[in-house]
N, C-alpha and C positions, 0 to 999 in steps of 0.2 A: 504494500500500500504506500503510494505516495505521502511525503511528508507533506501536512499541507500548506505551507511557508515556501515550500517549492512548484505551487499549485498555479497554473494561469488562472485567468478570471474564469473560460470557458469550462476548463475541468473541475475546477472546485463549485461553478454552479451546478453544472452538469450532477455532478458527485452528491449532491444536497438537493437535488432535485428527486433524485435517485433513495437516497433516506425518508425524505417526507412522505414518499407513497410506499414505503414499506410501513414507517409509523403510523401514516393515517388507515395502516389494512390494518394493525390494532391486534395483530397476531401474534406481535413476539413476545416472547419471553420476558420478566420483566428486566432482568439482568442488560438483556443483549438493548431492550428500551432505552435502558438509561447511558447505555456509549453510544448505540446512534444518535443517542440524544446530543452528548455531549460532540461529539465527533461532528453534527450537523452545525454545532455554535461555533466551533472553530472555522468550520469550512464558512459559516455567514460573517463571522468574522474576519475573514481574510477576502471574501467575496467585496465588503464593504471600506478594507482598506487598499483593494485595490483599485475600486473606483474612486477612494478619496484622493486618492496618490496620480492619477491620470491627469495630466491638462488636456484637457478636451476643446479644440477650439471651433465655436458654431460659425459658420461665413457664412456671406450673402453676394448676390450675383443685384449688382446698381450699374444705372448706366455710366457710362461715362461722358454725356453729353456731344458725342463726336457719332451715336448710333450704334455704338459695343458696350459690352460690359465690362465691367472690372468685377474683379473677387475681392470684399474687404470684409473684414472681421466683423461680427453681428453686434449691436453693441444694444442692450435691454433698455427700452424706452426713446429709443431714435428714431 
């Protein structure tokens, strides 16, 4: 099993995707409950600092007054 500190975003969603519909089938064990449980916090935990840690930058396509566009950074309430 993957350490999950070594996890991209896709595999450790993936992976906790993957725990929550075994817990929601409400079948297990309660032992085996309580590490998927735990095991799924880590994986949302690391799911959530990896999207804290992304710059994610939105653009937008404006004209450039000549009848093309430019691509400039999207700026909230412009």
């Amino acid at each position: 099993m993957l350490p999950i500190a070594d996890m991209s975003f896709e595999t450790a969603l993936a992976e906790l995707e993957s725990i929550v519909e075994k817990l929601e089938a409400g079948t297990l064990a309660l032992d085996e409950t309580v590490s998927l449980y735990q095991r799924g916090r880590g994986l949302a935990e690391q799911c959530q600092h990896l999207l804290d840690t992304v710059d994610l930058k939105v653009q937008q396509l404006v004209s450039d007054g000549e009848g093309g566009e430019d691509v400039v950074d999207f700026e909230a309430g412009a």
